[in-house]
Biopython code that builds the backbone (N, CA, C, O; Angstrom):
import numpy as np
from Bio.PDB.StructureBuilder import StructureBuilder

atoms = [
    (1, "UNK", "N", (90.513, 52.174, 87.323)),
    (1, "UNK", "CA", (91.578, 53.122, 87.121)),
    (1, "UNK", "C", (92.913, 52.406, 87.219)),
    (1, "UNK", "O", (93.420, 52.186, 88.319)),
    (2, "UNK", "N", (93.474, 52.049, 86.105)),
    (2, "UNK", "CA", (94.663, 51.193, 86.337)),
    (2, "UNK", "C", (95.625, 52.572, 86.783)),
    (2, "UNK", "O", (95.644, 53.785, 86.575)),
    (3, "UNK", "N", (96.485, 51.415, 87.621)),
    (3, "UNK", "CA", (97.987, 52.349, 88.484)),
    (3, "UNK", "C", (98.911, 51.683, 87.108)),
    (3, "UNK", "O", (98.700, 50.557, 86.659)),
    (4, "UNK", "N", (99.685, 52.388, 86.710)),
    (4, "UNK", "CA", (100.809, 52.202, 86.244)),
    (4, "UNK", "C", (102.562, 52.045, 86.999)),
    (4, "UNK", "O", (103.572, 51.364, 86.819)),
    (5, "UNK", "N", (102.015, 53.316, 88.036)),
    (5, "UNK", "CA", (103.690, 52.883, 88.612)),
    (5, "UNK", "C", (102.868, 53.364, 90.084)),
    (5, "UNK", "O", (101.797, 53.970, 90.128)),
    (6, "UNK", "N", (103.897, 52.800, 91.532)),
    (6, "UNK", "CA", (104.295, 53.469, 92.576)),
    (6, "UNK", "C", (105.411, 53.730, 93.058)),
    (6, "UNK", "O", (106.371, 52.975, 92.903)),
    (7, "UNK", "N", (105.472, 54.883, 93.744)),
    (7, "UNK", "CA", (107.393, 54.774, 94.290)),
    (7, "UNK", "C", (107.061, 55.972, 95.425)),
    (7, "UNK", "O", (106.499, 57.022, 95.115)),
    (8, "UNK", "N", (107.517, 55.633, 96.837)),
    (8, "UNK", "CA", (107.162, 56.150, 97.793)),
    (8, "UNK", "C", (105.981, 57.295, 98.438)),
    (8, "UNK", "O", (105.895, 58.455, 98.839)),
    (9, "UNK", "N", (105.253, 56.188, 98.239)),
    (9, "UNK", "CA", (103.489, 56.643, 98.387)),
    (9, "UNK", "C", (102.987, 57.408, 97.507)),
    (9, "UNK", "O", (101.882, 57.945, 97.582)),
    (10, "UNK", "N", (103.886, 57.516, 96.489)),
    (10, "UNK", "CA", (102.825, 58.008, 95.359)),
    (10, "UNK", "C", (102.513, 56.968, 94.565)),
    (10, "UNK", "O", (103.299, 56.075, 94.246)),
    (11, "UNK", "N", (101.176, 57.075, 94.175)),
    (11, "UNK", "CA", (100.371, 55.897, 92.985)),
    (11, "UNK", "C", (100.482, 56.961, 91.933)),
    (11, "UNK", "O", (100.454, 58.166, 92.185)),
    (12, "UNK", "N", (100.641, 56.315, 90.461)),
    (12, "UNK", "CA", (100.309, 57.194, 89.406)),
    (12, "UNK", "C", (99.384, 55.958, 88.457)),
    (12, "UNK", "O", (99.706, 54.801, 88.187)),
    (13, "UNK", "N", (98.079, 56.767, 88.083)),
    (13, "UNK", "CA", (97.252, 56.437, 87.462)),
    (13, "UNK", "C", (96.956, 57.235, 85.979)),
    (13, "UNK", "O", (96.897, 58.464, 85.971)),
    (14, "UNK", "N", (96.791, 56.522, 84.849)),
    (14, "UNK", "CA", (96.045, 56.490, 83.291)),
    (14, "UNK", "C", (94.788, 56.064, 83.225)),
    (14, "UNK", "O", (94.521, 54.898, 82.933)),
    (15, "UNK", "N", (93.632, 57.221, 83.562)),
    (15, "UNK", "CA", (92.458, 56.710, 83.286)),
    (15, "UNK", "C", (91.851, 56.412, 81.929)),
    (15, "UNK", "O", (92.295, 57.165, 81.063)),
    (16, "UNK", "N", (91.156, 55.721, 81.590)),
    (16, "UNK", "CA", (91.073, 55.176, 80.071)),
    (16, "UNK", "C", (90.164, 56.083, 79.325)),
    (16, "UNK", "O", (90.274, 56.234, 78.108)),
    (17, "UNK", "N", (89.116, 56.790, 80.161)),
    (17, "UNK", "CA", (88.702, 57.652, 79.256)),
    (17, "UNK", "C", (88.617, 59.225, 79.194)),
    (17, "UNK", "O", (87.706, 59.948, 78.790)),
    (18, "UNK", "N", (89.737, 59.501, 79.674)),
    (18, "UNK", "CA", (90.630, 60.895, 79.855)),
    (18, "UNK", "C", (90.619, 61.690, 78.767)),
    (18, "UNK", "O", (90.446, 61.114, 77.693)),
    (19, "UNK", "N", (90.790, 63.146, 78.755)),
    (19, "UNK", "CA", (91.061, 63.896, 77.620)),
    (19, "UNK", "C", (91.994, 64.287, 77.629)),
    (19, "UNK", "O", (92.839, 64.175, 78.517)),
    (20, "UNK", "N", (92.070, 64.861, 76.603)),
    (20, "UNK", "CA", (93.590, 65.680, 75.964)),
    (20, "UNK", "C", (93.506, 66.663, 77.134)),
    (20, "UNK", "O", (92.496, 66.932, 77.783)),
    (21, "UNK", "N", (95.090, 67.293, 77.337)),
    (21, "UNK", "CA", (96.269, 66.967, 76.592)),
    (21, "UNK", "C", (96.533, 65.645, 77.410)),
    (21, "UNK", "O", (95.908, 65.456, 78.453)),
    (22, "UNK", "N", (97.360, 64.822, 76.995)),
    (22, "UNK", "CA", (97.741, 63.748, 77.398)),
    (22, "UNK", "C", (98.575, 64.111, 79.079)),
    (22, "UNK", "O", (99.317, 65.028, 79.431)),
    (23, "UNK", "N", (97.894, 62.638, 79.970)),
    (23, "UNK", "CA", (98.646, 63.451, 81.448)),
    (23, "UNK", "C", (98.031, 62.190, 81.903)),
    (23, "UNK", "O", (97.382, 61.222, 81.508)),
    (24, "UNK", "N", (98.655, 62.786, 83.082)),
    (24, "UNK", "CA", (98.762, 60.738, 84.243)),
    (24, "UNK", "C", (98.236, 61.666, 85.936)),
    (24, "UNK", "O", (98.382, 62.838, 86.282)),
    (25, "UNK", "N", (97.604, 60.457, 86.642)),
    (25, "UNK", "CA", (96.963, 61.656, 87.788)),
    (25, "UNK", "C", (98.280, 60.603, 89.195)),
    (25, "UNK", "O", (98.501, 59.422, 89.461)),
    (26, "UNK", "N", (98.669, 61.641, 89.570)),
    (26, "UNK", "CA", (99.389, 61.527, 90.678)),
    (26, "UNK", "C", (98.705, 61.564, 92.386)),
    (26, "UNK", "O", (98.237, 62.567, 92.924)),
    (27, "UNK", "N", (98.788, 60.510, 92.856)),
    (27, "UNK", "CA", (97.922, 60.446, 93.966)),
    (27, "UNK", "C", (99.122, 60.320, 95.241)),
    (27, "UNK", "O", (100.129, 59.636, 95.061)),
    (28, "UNK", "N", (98.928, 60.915, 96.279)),
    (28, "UNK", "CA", (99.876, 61.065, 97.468)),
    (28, "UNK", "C", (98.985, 61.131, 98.708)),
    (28, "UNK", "O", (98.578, 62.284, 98.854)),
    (29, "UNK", "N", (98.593, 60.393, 99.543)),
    (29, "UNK", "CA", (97.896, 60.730, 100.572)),
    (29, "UNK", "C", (96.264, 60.999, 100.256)),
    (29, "UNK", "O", (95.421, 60.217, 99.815)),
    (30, "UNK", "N", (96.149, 62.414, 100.653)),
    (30, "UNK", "CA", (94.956, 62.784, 100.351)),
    (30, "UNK", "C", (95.166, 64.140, 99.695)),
    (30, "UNK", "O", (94.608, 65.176, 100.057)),
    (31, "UNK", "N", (96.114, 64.012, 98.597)),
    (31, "UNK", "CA", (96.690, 64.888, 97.649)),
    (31, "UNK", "C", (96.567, 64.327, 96.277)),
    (31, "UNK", "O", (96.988, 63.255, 95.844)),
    (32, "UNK", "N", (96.009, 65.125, 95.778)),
    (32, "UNK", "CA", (95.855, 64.596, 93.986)),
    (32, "UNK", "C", (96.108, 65.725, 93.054)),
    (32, "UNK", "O", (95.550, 66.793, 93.304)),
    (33, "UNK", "N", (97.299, 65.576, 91.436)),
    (33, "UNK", "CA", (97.339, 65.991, 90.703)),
    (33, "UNK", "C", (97.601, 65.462, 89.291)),
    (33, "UNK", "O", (98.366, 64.527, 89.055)),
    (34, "UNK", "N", (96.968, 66.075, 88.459)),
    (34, "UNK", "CA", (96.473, 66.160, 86.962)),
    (34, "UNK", "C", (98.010, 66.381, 86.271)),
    (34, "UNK", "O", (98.209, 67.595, 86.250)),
    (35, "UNK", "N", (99.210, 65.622, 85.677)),
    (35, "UNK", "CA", (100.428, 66.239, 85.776)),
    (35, "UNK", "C", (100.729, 65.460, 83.812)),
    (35, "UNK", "O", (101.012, 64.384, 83.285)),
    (36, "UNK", "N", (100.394, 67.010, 83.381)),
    (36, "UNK", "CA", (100.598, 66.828, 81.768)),
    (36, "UNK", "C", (101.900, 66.238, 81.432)),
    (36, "UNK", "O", (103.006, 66.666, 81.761)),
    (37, "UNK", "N", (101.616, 65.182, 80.723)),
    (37, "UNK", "CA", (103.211, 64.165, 80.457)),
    (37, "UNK", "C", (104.038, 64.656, 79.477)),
    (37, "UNK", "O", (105.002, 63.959, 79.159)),
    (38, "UNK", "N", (103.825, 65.940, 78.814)),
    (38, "UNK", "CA", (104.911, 66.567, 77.718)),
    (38, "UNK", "C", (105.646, 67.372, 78.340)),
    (38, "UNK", "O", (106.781, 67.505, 77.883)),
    (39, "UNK", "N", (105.271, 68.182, 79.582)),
    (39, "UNK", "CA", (105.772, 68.670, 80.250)),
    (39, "UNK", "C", (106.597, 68.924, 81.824)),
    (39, "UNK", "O", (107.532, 69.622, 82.215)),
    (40, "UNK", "N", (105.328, 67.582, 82.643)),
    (40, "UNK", "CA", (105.458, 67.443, 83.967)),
    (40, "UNK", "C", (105.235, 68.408, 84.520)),
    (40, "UNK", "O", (105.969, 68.633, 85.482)),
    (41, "UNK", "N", (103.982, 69.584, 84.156)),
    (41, "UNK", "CA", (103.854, 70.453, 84.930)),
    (41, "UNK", "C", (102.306, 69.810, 85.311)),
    (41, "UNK", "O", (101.607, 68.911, 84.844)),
    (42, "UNK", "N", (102.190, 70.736, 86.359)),
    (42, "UNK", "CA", (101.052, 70.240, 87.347)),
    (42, "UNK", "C", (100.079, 70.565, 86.658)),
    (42, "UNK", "O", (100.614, 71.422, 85.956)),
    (43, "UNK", "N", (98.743, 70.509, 86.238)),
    (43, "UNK", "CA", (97.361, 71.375, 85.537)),
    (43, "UNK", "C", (96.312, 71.523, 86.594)),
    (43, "UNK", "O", (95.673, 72.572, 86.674)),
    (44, "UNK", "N", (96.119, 70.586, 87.355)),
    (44, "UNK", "CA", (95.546, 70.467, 88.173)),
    (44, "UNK", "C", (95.393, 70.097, 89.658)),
    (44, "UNK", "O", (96.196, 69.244, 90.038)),
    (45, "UNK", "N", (94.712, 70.464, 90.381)),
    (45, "UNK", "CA", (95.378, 69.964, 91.807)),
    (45, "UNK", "C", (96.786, 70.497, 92.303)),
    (45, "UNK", "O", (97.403, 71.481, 91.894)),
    (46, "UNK", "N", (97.195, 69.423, 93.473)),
    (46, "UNK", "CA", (98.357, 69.744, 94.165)),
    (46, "UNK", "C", (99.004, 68.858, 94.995)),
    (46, "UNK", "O", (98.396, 68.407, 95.966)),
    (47, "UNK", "N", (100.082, 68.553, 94.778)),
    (47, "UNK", "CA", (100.851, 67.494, 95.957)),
    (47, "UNK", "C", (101.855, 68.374, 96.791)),
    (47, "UNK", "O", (102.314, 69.465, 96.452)),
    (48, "UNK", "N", (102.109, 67.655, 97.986)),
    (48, "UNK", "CA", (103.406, 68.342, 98.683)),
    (48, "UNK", "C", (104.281, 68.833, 97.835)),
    (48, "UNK", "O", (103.996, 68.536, 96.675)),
    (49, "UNK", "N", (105.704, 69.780, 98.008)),
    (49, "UNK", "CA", (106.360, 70.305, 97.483)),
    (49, "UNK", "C", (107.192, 68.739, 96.811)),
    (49, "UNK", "O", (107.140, 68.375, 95.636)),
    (50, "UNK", "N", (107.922, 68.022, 97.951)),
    (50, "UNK", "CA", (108.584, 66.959, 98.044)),
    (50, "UNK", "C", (108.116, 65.674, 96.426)),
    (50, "UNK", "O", (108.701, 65.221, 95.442)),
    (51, "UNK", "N", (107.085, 65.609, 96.899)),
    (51, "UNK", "CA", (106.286, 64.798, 95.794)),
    (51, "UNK", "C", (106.136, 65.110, 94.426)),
    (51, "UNK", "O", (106.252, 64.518, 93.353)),
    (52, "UNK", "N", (105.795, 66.405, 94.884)),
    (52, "UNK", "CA", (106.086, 66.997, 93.060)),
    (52, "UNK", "C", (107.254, 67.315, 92.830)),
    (52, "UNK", "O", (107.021, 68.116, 91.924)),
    (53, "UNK", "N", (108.373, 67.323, 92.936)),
    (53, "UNK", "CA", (109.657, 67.296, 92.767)),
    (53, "UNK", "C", (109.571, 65.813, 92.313)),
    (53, "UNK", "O", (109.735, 65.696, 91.098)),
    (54, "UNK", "N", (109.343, 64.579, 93.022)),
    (54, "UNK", "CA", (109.565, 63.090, 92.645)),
    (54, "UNK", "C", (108.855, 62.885, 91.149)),
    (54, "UNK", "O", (109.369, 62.530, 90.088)),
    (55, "UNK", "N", (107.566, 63.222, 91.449)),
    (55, "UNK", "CA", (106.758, 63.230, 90.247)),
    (55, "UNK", "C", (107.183, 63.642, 89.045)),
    (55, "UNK", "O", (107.129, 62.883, 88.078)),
    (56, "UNK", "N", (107.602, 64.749, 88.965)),
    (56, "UNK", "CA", (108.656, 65.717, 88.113)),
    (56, "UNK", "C", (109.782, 64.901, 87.508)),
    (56, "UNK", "O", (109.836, 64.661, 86.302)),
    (57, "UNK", "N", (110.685, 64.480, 88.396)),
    (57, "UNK", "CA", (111.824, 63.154, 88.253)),
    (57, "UNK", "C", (111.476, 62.243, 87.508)),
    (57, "UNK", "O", (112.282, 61.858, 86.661)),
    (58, "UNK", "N", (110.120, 61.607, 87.609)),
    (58, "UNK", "CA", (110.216, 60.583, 87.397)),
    (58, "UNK", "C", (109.285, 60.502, 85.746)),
    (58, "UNK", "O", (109.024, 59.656, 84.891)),
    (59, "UNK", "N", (109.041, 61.934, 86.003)),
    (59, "UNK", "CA", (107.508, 62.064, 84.596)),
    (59, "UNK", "C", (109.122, 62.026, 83.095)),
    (59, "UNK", "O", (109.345, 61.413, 82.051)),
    (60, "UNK", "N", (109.869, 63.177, 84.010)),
    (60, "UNK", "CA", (111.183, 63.036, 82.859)),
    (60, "UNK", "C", (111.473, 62.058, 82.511)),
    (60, "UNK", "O", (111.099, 61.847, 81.358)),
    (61, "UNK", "N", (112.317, 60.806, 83.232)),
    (61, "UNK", "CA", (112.663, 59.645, 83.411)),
    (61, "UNK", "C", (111.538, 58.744, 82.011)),
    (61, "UNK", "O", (112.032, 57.952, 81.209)),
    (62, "UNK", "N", (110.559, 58.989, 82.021)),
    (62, "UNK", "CA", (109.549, 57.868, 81.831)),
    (62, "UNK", "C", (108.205, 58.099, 80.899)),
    (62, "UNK", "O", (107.104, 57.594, 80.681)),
    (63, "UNK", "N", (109.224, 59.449, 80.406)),
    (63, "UNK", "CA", (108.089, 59.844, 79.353)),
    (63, "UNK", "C", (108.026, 59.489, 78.006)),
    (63, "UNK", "O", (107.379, 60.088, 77.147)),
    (64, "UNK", "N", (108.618, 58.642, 77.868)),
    (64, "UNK", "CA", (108.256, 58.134, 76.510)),
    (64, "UNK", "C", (107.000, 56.632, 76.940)),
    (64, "UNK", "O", (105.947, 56.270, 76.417)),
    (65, "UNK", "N", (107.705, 56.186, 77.969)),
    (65, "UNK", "CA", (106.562, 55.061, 77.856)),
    (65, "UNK", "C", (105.466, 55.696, 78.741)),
    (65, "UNK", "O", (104.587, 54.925, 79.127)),
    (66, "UNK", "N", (105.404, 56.794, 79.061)),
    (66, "UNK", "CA", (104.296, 57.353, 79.576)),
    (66, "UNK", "C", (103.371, 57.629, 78.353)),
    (66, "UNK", "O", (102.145, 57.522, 78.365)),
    (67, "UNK", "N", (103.991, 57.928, 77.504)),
    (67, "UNK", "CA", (102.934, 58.318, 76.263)),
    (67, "UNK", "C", (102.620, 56.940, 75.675)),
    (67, "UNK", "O", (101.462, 56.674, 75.352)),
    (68, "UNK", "N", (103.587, 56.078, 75.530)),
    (68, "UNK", "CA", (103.083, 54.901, 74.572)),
    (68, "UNK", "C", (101.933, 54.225, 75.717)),
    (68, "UNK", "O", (101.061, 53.483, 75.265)),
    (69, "UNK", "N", (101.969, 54.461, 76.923)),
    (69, "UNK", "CA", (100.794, 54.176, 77.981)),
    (69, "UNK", "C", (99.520, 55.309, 77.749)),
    (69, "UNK", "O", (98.493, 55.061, 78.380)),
    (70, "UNK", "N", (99.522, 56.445, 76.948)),
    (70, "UNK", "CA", (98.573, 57.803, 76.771)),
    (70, "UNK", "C", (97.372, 56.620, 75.784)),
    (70, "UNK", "O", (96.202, 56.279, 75.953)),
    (71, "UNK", "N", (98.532, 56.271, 74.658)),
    (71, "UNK", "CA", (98.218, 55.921, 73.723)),
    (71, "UNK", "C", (97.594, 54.297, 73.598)),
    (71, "UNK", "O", (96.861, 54.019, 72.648)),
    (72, "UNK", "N", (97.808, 53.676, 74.220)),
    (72, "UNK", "CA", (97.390, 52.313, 74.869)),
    (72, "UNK", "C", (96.144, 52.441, 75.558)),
    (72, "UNK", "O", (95.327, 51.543, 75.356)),
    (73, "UNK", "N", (95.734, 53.659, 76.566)),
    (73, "UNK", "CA", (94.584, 53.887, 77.369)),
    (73, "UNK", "C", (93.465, 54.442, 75.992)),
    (73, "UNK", "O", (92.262, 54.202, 76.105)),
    (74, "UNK", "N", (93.989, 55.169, 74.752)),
    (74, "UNK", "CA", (93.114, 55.571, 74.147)),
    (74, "UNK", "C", (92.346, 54.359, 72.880)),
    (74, "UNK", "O", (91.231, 54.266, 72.367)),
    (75, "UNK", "N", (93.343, 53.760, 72.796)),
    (75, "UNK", "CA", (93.081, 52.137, 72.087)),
    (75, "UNK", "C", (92.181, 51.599, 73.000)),
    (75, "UNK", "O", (91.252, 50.913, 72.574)),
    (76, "UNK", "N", (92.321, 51.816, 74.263)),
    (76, "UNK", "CA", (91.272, 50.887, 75.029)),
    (76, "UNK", "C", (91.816, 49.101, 75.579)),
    (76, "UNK", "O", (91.197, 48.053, 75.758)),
    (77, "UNK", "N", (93.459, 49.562, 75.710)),
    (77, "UNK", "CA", (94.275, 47.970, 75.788)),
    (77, "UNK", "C", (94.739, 48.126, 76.530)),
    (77, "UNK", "O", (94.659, 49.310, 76.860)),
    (78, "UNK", "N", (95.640, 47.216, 77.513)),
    (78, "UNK", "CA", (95.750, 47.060, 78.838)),
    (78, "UNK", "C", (97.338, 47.726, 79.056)),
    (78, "UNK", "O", (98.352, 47.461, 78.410)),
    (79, "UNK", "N", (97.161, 48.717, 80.243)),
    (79, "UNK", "CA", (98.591, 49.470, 80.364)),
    (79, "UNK", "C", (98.945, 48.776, 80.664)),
    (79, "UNK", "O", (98.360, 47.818, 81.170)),
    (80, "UNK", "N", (100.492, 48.964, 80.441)),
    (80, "UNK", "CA", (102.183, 48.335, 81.191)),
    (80, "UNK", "C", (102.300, 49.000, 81.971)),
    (80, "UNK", "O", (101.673, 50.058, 81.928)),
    (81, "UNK", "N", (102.851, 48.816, 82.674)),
    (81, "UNK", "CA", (103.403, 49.035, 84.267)),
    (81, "UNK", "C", (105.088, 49.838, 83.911)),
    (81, "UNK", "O", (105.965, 49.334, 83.210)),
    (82, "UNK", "N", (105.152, 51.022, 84.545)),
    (82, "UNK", "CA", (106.231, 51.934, 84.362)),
    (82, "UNK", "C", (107.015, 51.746, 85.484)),
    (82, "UNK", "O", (106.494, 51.779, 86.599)),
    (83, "UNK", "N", (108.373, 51.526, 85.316)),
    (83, "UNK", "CA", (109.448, 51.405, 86.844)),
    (83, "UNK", "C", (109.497, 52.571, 87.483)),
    (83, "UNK", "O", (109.776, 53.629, 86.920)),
    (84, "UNK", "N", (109.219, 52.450, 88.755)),
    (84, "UNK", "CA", (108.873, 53.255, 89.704)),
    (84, "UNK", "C", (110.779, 54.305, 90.071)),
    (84, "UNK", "O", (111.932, 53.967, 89.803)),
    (85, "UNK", "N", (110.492, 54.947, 90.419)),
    (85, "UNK", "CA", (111.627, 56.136, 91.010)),
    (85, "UNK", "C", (112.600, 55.405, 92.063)),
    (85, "UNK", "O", (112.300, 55.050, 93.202)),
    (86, "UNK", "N", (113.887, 55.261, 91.382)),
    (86, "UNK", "CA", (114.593, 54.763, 92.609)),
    (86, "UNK", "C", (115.052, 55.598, 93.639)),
    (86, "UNK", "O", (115.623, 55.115, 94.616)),
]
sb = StructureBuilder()
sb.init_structure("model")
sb.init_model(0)
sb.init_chain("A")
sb.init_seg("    ")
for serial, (resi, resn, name, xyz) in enumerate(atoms, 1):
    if name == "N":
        sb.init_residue(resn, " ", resi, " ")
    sb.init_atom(name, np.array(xyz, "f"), 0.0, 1.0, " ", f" {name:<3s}", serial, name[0])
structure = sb.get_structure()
């Protein structure tokens, strides 16, 4: 499961053989969510309030190379690494 970015204990991961709609899984602790990248809304799961606010920030921030990373995992080629939330 490649990580693409971290930024204060959250890991965000692109699993390679994921389905539509396109989305990145947000990991916090022992908190996990499914967080669709066209939108940054949650689909699945749940993180602290705090975290999904960051997550949110940062899905905006970084959604274009979040998708050219959607699209890289579906080729089956090695993600880039997304700059984490300052």
């Amino acid at each position: 499961m490649p990580r693409i970015s971290e930024f204060y204990g959250i890991a965000v991961y692109i699993y390679y053989r994921d389905h539509n709609p396109p989305h990145f899984h947000a990991i916090y602790g022992d908190s996990e969510a499914i967080v669709e990248i066209r939108t940054g809304a949650i689909l699945e799961g749940r993180l602290p309030r705090r975290a999904a606010k960051l997550v949110g920030e940062w899905c905006e921030l970084h959604r274009d190379a979040l998708f050219a990373d959607w699209a890289l995992a579906e080729a089956q080629q090695p993600l880039l690494p997304i700059e984490p939330l300052d």
